[in-house]
C-alpha positions in Angstrom: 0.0 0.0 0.0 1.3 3.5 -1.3 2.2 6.0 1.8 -0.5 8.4 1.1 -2.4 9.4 -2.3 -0.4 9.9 -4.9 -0.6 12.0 -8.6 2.0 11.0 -11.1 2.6 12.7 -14.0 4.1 11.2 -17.3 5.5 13.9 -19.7 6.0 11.9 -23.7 3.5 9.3 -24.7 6.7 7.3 -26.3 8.9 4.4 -25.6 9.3 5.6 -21.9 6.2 7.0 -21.3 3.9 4.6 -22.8 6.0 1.6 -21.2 6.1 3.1 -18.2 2.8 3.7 -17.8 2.0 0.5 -18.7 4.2 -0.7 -15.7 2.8 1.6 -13.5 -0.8 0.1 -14.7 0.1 -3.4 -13.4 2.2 -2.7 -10.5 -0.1 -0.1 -9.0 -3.7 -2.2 -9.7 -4.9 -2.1 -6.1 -3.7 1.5 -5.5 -5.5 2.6 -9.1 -8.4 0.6 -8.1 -8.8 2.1 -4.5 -7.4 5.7 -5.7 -4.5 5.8 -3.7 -3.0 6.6 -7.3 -3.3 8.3 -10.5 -1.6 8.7 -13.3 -1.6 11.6 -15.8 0.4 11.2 -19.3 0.2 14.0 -21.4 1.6 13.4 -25.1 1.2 16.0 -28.0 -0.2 12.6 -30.0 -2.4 10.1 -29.3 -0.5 7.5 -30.2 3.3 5.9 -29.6 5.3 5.4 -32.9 7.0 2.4 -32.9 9.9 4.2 -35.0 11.4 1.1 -36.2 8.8 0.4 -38.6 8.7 3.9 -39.8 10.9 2.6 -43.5 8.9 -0.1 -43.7 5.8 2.2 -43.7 7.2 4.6 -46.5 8.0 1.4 -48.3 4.6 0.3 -48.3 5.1 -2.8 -46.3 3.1 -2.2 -43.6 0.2 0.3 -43.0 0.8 3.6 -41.0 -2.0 2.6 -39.0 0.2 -0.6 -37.7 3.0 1.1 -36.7 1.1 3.6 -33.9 -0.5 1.8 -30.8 -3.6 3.8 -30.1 -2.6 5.4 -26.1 -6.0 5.5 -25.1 -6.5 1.8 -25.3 -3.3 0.7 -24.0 -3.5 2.6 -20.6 -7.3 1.9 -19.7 -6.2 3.1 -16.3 -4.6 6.2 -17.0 -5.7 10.1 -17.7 -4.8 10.8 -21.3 -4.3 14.5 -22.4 -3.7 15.2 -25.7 -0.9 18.3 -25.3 2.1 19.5 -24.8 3.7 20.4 -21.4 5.4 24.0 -22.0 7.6 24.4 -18.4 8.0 22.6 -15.3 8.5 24.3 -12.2 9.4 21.1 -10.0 10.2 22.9 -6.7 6.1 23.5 -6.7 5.7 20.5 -8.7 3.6 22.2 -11.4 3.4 21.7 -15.0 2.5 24.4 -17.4 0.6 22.5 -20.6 -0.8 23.3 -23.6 -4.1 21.3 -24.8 -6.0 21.2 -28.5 -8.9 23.6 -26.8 -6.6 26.0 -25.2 -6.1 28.7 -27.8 -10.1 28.5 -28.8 -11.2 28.7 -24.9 -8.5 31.8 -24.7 -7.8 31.6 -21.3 -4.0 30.7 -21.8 -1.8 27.6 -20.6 -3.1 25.6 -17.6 -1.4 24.2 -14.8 -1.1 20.6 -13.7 0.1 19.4 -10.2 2.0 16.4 -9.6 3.5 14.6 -6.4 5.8 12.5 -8.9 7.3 13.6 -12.1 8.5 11.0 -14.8 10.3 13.4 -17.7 10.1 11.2 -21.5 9.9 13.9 -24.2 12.0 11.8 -25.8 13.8 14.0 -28.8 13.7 16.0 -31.5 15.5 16.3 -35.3 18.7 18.2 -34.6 19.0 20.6 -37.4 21.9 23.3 -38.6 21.4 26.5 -40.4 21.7 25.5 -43.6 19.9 27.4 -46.9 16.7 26.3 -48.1 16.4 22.9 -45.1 13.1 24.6 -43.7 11.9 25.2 -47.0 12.6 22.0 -49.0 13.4 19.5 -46.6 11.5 16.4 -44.8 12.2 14.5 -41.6 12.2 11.2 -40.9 11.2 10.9 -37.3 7.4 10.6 -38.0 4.7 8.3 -39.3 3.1 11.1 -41.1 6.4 12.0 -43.0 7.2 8.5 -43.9 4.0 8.6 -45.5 4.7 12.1 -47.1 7.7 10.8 -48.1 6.1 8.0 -50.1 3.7 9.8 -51.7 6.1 12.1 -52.4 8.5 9.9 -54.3 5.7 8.1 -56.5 4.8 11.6 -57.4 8.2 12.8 -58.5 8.1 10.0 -60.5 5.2 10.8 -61.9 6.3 14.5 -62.8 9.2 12.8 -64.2 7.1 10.8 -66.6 4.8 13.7 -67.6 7.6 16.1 -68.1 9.0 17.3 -71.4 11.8 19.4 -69.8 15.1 17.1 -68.9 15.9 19.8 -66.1 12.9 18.9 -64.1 13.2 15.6 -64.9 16.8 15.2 -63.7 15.6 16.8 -60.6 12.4 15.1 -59.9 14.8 11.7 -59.9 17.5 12.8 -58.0 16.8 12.1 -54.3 19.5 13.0 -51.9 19.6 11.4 -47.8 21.4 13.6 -45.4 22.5 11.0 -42.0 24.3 8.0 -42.5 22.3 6.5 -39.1 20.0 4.0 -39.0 16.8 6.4 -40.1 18.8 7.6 -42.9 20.3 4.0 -44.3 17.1 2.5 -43.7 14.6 4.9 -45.5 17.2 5.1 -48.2 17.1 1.3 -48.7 13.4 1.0 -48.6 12.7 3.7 -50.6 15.0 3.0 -53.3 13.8 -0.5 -53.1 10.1 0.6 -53.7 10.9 3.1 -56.1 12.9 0.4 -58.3 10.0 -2.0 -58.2 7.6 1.1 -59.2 9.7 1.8 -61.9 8.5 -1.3 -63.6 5.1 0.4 -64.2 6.4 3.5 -65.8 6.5 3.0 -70.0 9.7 6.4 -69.6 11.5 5.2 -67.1 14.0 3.2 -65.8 15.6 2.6 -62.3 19.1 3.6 -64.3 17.1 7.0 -64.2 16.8 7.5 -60.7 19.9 9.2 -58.8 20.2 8.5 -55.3 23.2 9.7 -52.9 23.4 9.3 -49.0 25.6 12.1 -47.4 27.4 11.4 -44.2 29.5 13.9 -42.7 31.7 11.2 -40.8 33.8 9.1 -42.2 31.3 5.6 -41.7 27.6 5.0 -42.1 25.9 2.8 -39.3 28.7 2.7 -36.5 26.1 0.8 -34.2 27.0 -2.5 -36.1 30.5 -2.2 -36.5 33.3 -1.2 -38.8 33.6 -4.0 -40.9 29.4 -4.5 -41.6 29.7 -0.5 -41.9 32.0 -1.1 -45.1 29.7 -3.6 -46.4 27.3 -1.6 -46.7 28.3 1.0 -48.5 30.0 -1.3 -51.0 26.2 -2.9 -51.1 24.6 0.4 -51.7 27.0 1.2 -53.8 26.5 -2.3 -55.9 22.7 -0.5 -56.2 23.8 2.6 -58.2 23.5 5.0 -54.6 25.8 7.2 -54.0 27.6 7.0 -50.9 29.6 10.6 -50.0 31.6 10.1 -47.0 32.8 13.0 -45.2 30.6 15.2 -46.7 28.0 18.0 -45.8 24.9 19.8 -47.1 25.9 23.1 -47.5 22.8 24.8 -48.9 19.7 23.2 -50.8 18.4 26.4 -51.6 16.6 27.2 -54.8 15.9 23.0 -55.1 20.0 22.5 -55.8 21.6 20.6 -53.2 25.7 21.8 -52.9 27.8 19.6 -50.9 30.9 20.9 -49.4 33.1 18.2 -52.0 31.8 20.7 -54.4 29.1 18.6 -56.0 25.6 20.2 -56.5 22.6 18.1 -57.4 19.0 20.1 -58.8 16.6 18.1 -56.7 13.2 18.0 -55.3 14.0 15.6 -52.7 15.9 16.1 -49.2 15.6 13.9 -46.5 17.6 15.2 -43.5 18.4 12.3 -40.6 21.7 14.0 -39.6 20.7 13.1 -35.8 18.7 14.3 -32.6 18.5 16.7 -30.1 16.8 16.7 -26.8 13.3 18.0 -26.7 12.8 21.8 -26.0 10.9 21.3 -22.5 13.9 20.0 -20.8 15.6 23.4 -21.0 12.1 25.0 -19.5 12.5 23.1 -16.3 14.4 23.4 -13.3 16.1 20.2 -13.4 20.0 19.6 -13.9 21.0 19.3 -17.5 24.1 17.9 -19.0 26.3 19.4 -21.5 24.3 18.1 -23.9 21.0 19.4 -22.5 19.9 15.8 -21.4 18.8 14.8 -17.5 21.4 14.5 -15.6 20.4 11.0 -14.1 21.2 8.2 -11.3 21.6 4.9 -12.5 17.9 4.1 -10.9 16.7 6.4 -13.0 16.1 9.0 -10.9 16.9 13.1 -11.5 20.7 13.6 -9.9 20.1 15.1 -6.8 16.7 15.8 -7.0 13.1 14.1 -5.1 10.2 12.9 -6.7 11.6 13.3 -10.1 12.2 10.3 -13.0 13.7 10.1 -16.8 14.8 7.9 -19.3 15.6 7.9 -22.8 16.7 9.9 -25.3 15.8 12.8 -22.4 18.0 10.9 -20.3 21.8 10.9 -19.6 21.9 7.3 -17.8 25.2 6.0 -16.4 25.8 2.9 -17.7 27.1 0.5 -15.1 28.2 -2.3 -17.9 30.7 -0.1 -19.3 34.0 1.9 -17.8 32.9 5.3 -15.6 31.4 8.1 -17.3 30.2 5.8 -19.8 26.2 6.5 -20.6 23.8 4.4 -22.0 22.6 5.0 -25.8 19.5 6.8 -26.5 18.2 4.0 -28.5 15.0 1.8 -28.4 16.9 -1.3 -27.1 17.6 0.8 -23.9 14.2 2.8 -23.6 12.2 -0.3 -23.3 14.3 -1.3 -20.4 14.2 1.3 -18.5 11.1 2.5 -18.6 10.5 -1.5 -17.4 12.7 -0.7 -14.1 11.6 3.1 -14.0 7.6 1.8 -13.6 9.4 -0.8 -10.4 11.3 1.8 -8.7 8.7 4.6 -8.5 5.9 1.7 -7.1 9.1 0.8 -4.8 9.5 4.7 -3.6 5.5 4.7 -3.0 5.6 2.0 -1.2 9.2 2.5 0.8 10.8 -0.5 -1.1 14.6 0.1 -1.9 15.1 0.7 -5.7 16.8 -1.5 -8.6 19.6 -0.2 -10.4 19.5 -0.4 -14.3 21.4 -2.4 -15.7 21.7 -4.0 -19.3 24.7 -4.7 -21.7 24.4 -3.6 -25.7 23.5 -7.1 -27.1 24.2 -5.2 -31.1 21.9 -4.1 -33.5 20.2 -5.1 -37.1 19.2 -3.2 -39.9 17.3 -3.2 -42.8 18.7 -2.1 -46.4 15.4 -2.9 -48.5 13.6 -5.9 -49.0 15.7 -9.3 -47.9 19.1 -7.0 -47.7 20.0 -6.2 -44.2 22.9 -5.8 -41.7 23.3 -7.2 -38.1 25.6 -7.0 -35.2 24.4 -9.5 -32.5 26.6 -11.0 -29.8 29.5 -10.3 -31.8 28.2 -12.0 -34.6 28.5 -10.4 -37.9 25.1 -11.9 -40.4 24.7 -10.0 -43.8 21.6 -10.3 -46.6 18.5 -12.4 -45.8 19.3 -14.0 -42.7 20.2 -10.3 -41.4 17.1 -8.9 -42.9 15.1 -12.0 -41.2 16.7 -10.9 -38.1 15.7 -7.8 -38.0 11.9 -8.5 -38.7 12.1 -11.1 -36.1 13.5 -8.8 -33.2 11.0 -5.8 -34.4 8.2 -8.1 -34.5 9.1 -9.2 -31.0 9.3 -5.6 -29.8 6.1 -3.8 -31.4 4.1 -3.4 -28.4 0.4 -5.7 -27.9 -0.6 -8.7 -29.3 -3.0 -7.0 -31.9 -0.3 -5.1 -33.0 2.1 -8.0 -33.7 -0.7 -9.7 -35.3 -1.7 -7.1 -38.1 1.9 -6.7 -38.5 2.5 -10.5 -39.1 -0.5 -10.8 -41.2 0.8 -7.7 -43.4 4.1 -9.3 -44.3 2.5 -12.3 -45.1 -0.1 -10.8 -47.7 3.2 -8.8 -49.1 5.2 -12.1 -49.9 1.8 -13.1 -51.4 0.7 -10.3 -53.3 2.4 -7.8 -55.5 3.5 -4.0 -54.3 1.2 -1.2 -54.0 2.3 1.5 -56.0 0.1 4.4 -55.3 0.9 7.7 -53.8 -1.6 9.4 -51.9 -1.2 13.2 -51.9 -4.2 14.2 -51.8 -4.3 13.2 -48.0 -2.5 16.5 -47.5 -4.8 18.7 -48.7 -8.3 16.8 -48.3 -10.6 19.9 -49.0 -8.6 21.5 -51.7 -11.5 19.4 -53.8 -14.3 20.6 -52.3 -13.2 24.2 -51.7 -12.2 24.1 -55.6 -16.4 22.6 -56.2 -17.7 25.5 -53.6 -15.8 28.5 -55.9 -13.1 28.9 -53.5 -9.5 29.7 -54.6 -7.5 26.2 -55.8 -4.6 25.9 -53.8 -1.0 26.2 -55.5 -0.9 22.4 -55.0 -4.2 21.0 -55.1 -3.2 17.4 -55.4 0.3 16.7 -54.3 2.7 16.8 -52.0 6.0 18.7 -53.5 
């Protein structure tokens, strides 16, 4: 039995805070039930992304709706608010949130008290100054922009085979990936592995005709699974007619010309930047201690150095890890988030209850990723595995991880109808404007881009 009535308050409706309050749900069922506790998560969507699946998703293979899981029905117990927490004033333990109906009620931010604080924001795409990346410019951090970016590909595809001008043509196939990461091999792979299986449908063009290049400012793509398997794919994508421009930057894609510092400029409609994360914003609007890198400064149970009644873990989070030599912090990755927020739900129910905490503890087992359909690369318990057993691999470990049951089983049945059935090749643009139709039927003004996304 908890110590006296307690409100906790889950910031990020992610990897952390979803799994967390999921744990929280289970260990705290009697408490819930007799409302000794509550739980508040508040999450600017309603949804978690499992991020993973996110190429997979642009590549057609499995439907955006399969890669959320719907908050509201995982935590049955829990207070949901759809917003986004602006400041935190811990010392008074008050949140200042914004909600969907705060700017038509008018009567500014609200305030939410806690007694205990759990901080999973997670992060953000880290960006640079750089000519013409707000303008032109995608990310790939979202369901909705690996979607866009789908659509958006078929549809420069089609321009390409409507157009009589080579210029545009040129452009409208030239697709250039900024982030040699995971996010930025993987989408690269997937996409140029969907776009050469579209291809086949086009009577003007060929996959020959499509330029893609991968820039990567470091001199390696994909460090996570080792030199050697980081060689071997670029000398794979490089078998697949992708450029691979090590130690490079974007300098500028102003104007719809992307100029790499080599020198090299490329007309094209298409920039994907993955070039890394930040922390979120709301981390530097609290009064908690920050590291260099703006992250929480943590304990390895997961607790706020140095401060009560306060929790993170993460990509928020700047966890010791206790595997490796001092000073040593764990990876903001999904392998770790998972974890954590698994001993983060224990050790708050331990602190309500005046258990003594766990410590976190887990050693990098590797990692696996996928470069298109049956081409992959893994790392895992210093095993090297390369192609299809890779690429089974990594379907097999994400499959595993994709919260809920009903999620692993649309998943499951999707790639089974895929090995069955052919590709679908159709971009959905449209989605982005869905009254440009109508407003065009009722006499308004037609949009600039009525139909499409570029």
């Amino acid at each position: 039995m908890v110590k006296e009535r307690a409100r906790i308050l889950i910031v990020g409706g992610g990897y952390v805070g979803m799994y967390t309050a999921l744990r929280l749900q289970r260990q705290l069922k009697p408490e819930l039930k007799r409302g000794e506790a509550e739980i508040t998560v508040v999450s600017p969507d309603p949804y978690m992304t499992y991020q993973p699946f996110l190429p997979e998703a642009a590549a057609g293979s499995i439907s955006p709706r399969h890669v959320v899981v719907p908050l509201r029905r995982v935590l049955d117990r829990c207070r949901i608010v759809i917003g986004e927490v602006r400041s935190i004033d811990h010392a008074k333990r008050t949140a200042t949130l914004t909600t969907l109906a705060t700017e038509e009620e008018g009567a500014g931010a609200e305030q939410l008290t806690y007694d205990e604080l759990v901080l999973a924001p997670g992060s953000v795409s880290r960006t640079l100054p750089i000519p013409g990346l707000a303008d032109f410019a995608i990310g790939f951090k979202t369901v909705e922009e690996a979607i866009g970016l789908r659509n958006h590909v078929i549809e420069q595809m089609d321009i390409a085979s409507s157009t009589r001008d080579p210029a545009i043509r040129d452009a409208a196939l030239t697709f250039v990936f900024v982030g040699g990461g995971y996010a930025g091999v993987e989408a690269l792979g997937e996409l140029e592995d969907m776009a050469r299986y579209t291809a086949r449908y086009y009577h003007n063009l060929k996959p020959e005709d499509m330029k893609w290049i991968l820039v990567e400012a470091s001199d390696r793509i994909l460090p996570e699974v080792g030199e050697e398997m980081g060689r071997y794919t670029v000398s794979q994508l490089r078998r697949r007619n992708i450029e691979v421009r090590l130690e490079t930057r974007l300098n500028s894609c102003a104007d719809r010309v992307a100029v790499l510092s080599d020198g090299a400029r490329f007309p094209t409609r298409t920039v994907v930047w993955t070039a890394g994360v930040k922390p979120h914003p709301v981390l530097a609007a609290t009064d908690l201690p920050l590291n260099e890198r703006g992250r929480l400064t943590c304990t390895p149970r997961l607790t706020v150095d140095g401060v009560a009644h306060a929790w993170a873990a993460g990509d928020a989070a700047a966890v010791p890890d206790v595997t490796a030599e001092p000073g040593k912090e764990t990876a903001p990755n999904a392998q770790h988030a998972v974890r954590q927020a698994k001993v983060l739900g224990d050790n708050l129910a331990h602190t309500l209850r005046g258990e003594p905490l766990e410590t976190y503890s887990h050693k990098y087992v590797g990692s696996v990723a996928s470069l298109g359909l049956h081409k992959g690369v893994a790392y895992v318990y210093g095993r090297k595995l390369r192609g299809y057993p890779a690429w089974f691999m990594h379907r097999v470990y994400h499959l595993s991880r994709v919260p809920t049951f009903n999620r692993k089983a649309r998943v499951l049945a999707e790639w089974t109808l895929a090995g069955l059935f052919k590709r679908e090749i159709v971009s959905l643009g449209s989605l982005e404007h869905p009254r440009a139709e109508f407003e065009l039927a009722a006499g308004g003004k037609p949009p600039t881009d009525p139909k499409g996304s570029s």
